[in-house]
ZAMIKE-291638 format. One record per residue (C-alpha): residue in three letters; y, z, x. Coordinates in steps of 0.001 Angstrom, whole numbers, plus 500000, padded with zeros to 6 digits. Layout:
REM residues N
AlaYZX
...
***
This chain:
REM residues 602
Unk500000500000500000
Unk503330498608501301
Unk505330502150503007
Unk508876501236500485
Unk506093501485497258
Unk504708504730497881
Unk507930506614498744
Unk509184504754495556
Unk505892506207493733
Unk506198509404495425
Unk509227509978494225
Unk508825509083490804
Unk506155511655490877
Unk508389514380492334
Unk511273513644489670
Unk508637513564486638
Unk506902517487487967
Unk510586518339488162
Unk511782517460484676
Unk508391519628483545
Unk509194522268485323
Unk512653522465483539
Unk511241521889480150
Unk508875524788480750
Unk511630527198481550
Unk513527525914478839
Unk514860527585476286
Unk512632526894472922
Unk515745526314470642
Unk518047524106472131
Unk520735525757469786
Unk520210528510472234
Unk521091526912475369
Unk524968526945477093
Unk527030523788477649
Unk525679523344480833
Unk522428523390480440
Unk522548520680477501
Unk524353518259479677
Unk522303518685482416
Unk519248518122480338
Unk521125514844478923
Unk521691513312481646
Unk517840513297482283
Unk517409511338479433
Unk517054514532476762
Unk518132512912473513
Unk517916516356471426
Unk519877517855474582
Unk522895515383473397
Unk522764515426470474
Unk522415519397470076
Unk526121519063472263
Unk527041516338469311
Unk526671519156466683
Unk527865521589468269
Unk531341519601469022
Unk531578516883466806
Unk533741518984463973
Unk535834520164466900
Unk536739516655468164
Unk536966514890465268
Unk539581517110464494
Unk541254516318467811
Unk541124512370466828
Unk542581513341463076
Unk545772515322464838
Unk546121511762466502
Unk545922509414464061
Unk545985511085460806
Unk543524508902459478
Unk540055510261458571
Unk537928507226458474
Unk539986505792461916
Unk539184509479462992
Unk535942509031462400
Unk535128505510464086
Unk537006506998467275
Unk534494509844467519
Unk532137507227467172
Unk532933504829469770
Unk533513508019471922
Unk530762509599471230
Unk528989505897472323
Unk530874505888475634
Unk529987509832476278
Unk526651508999475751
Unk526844505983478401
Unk528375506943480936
Unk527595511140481171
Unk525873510388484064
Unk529268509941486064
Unk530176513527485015
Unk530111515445488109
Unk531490518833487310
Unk529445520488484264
Unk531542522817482724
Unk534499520191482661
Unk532352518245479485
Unk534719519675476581
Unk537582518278477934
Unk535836515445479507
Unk535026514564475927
Unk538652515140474859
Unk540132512730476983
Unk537560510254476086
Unk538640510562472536
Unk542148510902473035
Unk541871507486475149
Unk539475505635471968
Unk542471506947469816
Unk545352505257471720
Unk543735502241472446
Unk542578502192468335
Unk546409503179467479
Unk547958500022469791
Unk545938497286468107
Unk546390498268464713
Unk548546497502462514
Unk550941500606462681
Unk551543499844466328
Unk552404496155466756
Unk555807497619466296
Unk556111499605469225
Unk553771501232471980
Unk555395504467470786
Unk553189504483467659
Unk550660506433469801
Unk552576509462469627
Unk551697511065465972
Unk552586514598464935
Unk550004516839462941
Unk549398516961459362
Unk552357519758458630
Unk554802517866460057
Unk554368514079459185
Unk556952512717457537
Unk557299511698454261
Unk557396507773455386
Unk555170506690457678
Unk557686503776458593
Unk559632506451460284
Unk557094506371463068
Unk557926502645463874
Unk561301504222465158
Unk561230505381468196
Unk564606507562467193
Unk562596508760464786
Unk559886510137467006
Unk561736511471469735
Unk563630513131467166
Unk560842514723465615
Unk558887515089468652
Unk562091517188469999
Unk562226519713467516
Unk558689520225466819
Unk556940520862470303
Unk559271523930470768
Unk558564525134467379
Unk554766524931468416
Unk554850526304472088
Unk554868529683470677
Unk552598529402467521
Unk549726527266468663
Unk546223529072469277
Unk544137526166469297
Unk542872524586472405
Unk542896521009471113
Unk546760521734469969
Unk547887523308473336
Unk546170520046474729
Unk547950517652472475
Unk551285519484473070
Unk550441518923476435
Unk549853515514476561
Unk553058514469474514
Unk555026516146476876
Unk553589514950480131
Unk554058511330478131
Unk557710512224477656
Unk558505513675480657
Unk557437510504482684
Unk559106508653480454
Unk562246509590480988
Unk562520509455484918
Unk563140506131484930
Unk566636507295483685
Unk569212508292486351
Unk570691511968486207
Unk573763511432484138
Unk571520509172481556
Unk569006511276480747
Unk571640513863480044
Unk573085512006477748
Unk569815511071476209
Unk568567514486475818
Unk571302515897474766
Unk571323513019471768
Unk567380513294471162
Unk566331516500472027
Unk569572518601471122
Unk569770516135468473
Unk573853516076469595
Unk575983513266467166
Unk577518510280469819
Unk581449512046468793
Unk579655515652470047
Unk578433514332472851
Unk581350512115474161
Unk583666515613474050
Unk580996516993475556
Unk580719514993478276
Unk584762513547478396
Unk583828510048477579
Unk584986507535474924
Unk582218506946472109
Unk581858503480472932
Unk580782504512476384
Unk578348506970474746
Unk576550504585472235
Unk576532501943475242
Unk574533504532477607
Unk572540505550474449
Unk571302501871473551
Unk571084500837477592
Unk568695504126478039
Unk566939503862474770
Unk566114499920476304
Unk564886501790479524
Unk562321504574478062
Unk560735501438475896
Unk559982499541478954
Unk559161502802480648
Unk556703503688478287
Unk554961500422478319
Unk554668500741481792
Unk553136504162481369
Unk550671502612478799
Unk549509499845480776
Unk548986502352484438
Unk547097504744481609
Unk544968501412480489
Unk544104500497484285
Unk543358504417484707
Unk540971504173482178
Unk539387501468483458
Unk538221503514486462
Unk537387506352484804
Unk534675504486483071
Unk533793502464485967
Unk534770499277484593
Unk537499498780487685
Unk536376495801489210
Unk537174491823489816
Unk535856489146487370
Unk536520485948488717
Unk534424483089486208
Unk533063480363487689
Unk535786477096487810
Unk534623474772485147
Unk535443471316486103
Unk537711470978483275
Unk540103473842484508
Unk540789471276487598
Unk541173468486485012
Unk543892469290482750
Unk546305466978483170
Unk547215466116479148
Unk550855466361477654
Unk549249468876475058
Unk548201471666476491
Unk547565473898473676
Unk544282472312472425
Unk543310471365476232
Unk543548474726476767
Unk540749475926473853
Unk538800472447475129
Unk538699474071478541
Unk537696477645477224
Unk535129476429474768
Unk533324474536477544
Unk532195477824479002
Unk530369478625475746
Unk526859476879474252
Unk528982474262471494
Unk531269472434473897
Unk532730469015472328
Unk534755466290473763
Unk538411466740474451
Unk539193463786471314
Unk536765465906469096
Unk538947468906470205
Unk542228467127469959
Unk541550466167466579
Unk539314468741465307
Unk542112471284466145
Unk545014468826464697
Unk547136468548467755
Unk546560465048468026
Unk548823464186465222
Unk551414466260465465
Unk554919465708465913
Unk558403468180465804
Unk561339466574466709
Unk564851469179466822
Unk567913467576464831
Unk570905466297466737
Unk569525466222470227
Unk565262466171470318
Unk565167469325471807
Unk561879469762474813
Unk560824472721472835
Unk559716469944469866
Unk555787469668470559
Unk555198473244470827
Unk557696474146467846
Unk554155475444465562
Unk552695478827464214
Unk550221479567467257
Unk548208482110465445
Unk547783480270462642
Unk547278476847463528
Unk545089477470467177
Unk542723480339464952
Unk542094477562462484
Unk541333474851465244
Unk539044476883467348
Unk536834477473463520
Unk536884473780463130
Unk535192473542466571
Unk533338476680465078
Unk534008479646466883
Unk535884482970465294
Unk538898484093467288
Unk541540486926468176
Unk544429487047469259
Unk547735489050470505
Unk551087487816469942
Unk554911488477470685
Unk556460485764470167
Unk560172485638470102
Unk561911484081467205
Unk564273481606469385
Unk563415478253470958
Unk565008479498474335
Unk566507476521476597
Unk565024473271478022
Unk563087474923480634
Unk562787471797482729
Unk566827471874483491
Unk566950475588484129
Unk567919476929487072
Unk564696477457489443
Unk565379480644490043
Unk565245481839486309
Unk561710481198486885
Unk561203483298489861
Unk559054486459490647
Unk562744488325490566
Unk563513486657487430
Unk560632487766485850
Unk560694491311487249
Unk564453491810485463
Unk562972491073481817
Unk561596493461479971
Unk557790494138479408
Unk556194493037475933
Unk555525495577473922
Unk552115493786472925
Unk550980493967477237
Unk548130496746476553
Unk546578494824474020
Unk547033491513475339
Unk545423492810478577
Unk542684494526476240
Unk542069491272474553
Unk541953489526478550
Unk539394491898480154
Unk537298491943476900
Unk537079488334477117
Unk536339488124480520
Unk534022490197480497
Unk531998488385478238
Unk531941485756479467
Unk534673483656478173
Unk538628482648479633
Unk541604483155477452
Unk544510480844476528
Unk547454481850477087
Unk550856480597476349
Unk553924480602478939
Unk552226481733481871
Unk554075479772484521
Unk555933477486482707
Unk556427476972478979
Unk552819475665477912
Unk549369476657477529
Unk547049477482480470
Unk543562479545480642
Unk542967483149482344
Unk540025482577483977
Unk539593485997486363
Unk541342489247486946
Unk541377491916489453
Unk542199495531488674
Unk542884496763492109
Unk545536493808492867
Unk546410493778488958
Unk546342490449489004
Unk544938487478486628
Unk543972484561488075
Unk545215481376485858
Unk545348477696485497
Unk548384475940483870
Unk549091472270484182
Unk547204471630487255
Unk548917474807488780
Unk546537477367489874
Unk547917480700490900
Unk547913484036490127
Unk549925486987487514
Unk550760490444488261
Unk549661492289485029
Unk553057493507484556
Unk554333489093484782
Unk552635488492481605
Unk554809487872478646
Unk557561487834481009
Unk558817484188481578
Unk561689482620481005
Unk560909482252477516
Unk559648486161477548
Unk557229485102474716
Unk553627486109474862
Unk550729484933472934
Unk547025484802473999
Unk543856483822472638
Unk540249484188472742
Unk537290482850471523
Unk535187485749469690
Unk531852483905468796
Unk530190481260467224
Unk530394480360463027
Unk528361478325461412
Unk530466474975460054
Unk528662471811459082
Unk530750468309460334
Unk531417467049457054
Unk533551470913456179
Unk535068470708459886
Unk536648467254459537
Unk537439468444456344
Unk539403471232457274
Unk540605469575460200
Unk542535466408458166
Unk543979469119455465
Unk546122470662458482
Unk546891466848459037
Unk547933466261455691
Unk550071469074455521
Unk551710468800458582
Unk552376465034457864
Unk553819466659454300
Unk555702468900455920
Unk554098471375454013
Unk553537473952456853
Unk555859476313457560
Unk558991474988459810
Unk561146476528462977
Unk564520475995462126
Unk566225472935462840
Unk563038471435463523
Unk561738468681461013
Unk557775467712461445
Unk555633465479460277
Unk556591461833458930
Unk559924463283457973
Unk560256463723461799
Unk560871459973463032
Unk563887459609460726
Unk565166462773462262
Unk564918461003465660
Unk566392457836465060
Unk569559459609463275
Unk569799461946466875
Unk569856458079468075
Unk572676456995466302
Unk574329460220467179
Unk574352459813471112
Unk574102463501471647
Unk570021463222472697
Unk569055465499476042
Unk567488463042478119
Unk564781465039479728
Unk563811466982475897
Unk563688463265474455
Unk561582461786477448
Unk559464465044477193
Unk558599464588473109
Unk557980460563474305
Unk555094461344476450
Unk553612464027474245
Unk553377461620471218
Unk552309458911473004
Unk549448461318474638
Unk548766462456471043
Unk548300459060469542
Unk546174457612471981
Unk543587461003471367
Unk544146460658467860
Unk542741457193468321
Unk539895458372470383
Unk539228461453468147
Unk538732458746464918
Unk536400456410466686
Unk534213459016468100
Unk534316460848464878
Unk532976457392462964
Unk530178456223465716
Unk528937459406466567
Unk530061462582465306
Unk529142461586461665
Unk526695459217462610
Unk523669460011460407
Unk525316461935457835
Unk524583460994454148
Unk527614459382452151
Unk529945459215454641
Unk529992454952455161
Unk533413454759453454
Unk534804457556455069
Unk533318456345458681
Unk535062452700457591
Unk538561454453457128
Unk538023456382460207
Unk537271453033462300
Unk540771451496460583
Unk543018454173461153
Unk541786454602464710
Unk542593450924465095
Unk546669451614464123
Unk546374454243465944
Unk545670452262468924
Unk548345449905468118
Unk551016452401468081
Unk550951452687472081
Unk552827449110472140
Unk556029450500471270
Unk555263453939472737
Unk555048452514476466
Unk557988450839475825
Unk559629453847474522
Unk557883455825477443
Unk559245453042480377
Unk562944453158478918
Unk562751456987478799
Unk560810458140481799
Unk559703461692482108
Unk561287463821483741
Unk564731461487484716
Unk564980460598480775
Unk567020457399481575
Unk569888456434478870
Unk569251457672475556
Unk572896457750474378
Unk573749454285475732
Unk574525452474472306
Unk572136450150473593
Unk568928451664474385
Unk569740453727471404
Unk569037450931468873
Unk566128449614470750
Unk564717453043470280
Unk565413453605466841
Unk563915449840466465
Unk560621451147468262
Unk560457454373466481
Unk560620452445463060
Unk557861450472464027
Unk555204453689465320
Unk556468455286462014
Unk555106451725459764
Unk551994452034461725
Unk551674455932461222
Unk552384455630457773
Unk549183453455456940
Unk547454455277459601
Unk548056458504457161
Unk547036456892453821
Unk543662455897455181
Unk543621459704456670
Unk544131460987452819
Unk541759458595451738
Unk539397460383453954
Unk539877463777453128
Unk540058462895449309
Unk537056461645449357
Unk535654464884451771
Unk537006467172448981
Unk535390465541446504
Unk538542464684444657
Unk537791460496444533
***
């Protein structure tokens, strides 16, 4: 027998007489038996062992989780998932008599994380700060504003110091204040004077500016500047806490997944459904990028921004709404974080470089969605699949294909540019939008409901039926919009080049999409000849419309834009533009025709 095996064997055999020898001196009744001894016995496998500790402290902490969130049934899914992780990873617990409060800060970290991605907290990372039961107020809105909490949270802890008894109460008091405390040092000495004296002494702006011999104005402007600064503070807190938790659990480490070829590839002028073409390749349903480009609608879209056909045009859409419903066309359930701001922001190709620099980004302020967004990133990761992420470099779509949570870094691909993003850089371009994505797991959706679903989204974007950004006009309405921005020679050249290219990149996959979709996608499937035979047609004008869109595309190169305001060029582009919108209009009755006869309504 090889000299590795029997050591192996002989030590298996010496661990096995040693767990006897324990049971035999054990206590008959586990109910019996102290702390210690249970956990020890756990973490040899004893089931009864943990769950004896279960009964014995499950009232206890779900109690602790209820002072949090004042929610029994989100109480009691925390003390599940805690309970879960306890379970898991007890074996790391080094010092025995430390499992109480071991436990508590397992549950106390289940309830923050639950408390950020709900509902209540998309507001503000605040949220996670909740009061107990005697002294919630009457509207729960109120704990949305963070003047309301630091308020409350001012004049209750005091109140408490000298009437709690409970352990889990003196621990929450604790906790808030340690939270606080760091909070406000990012505040310089004659700021967070000011700010206590206007939160915690609860001191009116007129009181204070006597106080402190300064005008009001000055007072409300170093009120509002270091309100700004505790925000960002705390979401800095939240996000070191998130990474802390990480390696408390052992799940600190670097998840790099393996470069798909198509990460290398992406090279389209519509990066949003490249992007979820790219991530769905690393999963068992991948499709073509047409099938993708279609099956997601992108391919026949068009936004164009009265007056002067502004560069934020193509990417002027509801991401949640219209990327969730793609990715479940290509049949796959999604989530997502957002914080989107509500402005279009500037043409981010003219900007000055440097408003797109590491400083740059370090000056903005930090999402308030970060922790989930990260959340949603390693969770992804993790299993296996990159995210999609908007604005990550530059104003477009890219993937997050790796992190690493000792650098704090993700590693990302965005129009051919491959580089890496501090944690703390996400959500903070020049835009200072974030929005990311992630493919959940399969659904089951036949072709004939997927095509279905996909040309409804056409139809109602070519109605104009979805829901617009202002100024922006979409859909058929759209090319009128551009030829009267023609006629009124105030067009940005590199915005109108820009929307040029993306169309023209659209049409030609919208083409592609149609023909693959007729002579092989639906190949084989019953009662779809007339539908294949429209599909073939409007593929075919679809194709045609890349005449005028090279010209349009060599008058109006990207990114130099050429003359768009010169009377001239202006009425051969309005000339052009009337002819893709003839062949997009009979392009989009054969596309109803289609769907009509999908829903059954012909």
């Amino acid at each position: 027998m090889d000299d590795k095996l029997r050591q192996r064997l002989d030590s298996l055999a010496d661990k096995e007489r040693e767990i006897r020898v324990r049971e035999a001196s054990a206590p008959e009744d586990l109910s019996e038996a102290d702390d210690g001894y249970l956990v020890r016995q756990a973490q040899s496998g004893n089931r009864q062992a943990f769950g004896e500790l279960v009964r014995r402290h499950r009232s206890r902490i779900y109690g602790y989780a209820q002072t949090i969130t004042h929610e029994p049934f989100m109480a009691e899914d925390i003390v599940q998932d805690a309970l879960t992780k306890a379970f898991l990873h007890l074996g790391r617990l080094s010092s025995i008599d430390r499992f109480l409060p071991w436990l508590h800060r397992i549950v106390r970290n289940q309830a923050y994380t639950k408390l950020r991605s709900g509902a209540a907290a998309k507001e503000r990372a605040f949220t996670a700060l909740r009061l107990p039961a005697s002294e919630e107020p009457a509207r729960e809105e109120g704990w949305r504003d963070m003047d309301f909490v630091l308020r409350r949270l001012s004049r209750s802890l005091a109140e408490r110091k000298a009437q709690e008894t409970d352990p889990e109460a003196r621990l929450m008091r604790s906790e808030l204040l340690e939270t606080i405390i760091g909070m406000l040092r990012c505040l310089n000495k004659r700021e967070r004077r000011i700010f206590e004296a206007h939160f915690f002494e609860q001191l009116s702006p007129q009181e204070i500016s006597k106080l402190f011999q300064l005008s009001s104005a000055n007072v409300y402007q170093l009120i509002s500047r270091s309100r700004k600064k505790v925000v960002q503070e705390n979401i800095r807190i939240v996000v070191d806490q998130y990474v802390q938790n990480r390696k408390e659990f052992g799940q600190m480490k670097k998840t790099i997944l393996p470069k798909h070829r198509t990460l290398a590839e992406m090279q389209s002028w519509l990066t949003a459904p490249e992007a979820l073409y790219a991530a769905v390749q690393y999963t068992d349903r991948a499709c073509s990028l047409p099938l993708a480009m279609g099956l997601t609608g992108q391919a026949f879209r068009i936004g164009i921004f009265q007056d002067d056909v502004h560069i934020a045009g193509p990417t002027a859409f509801d991401f949640a709404g219209l990327l969730t419903s793609g990715l479940r066309n290509l049949g796959f359930d999604s989530r997502y974080v957002s914080g989107m701001k509500p402005t279009i922001g500037q043409n981010s190709n003219l900007a000055d470089p440097a408003e797109m620099s590491e400083q740059a980004r370090e000056r903005r302020k930090l999402p308030d969605a970060l922790p989930e967004a990260l959340e949603l990133i390693h969770r992804s990761i993790d299993r296996g699949y990159p995210v999609v992420a908007w604005d990550l470099f530059i104003p477009e779509f890219g993937v997050i294909y790796g992190y690493d949570d000792e650098q704090r870094r993700l590693l990302a691909v965005e129009c051919a540019r491959e580089d890496v993003l501090p944690y703390e850089h996400l959500g903070r371009g020049m835009l200072e939008d974030l929005f990311v994505i992630a493919i959940e797991g399969p659904v089951e959706i036949d072709k004939r409901t997927a095509l279905r679903n996909a040309l409804q989204t056409i139809m109602r974007h070519y109605d104009g039926e979805e829901e617009r950004i202002d100024r922006c006009v979409t859909g058929l309405a759209a090319y009128e919009t551009w030829r009267e921005a023609c006629r009124g020679g105030r067009i940005e050249p590199n915005g109108n080049s820009y929307n040029i290219s993306v169309l023209r990149d659209a049409r030609r996959y919208a083409a592609a999409f149609l023909e693959e979709a007729s002579a092989e996608w639906l190949e084989g499937e019953a009662g779809m000849d007339r539908i294949r035979e429209a599909s073939r047609e409007a593929a075919a004008l679809y194709r045609e419309m890349s005449v005028p869109l090279d010209e349009l595309q060599r008058m109006f190169p990207f990114p130099e834009g050429g003359r768009p305001n010169d009377p001239a060029q202006a009425e051969r582009a309005a000339h052009l533009l009337q002819s893709v919108e003839s062949l997009e209009r009979q392009a989009v009755a054969l596309l109803r025709h289609m769907y009509a006869e999908l829903d059954g309504s012909s």
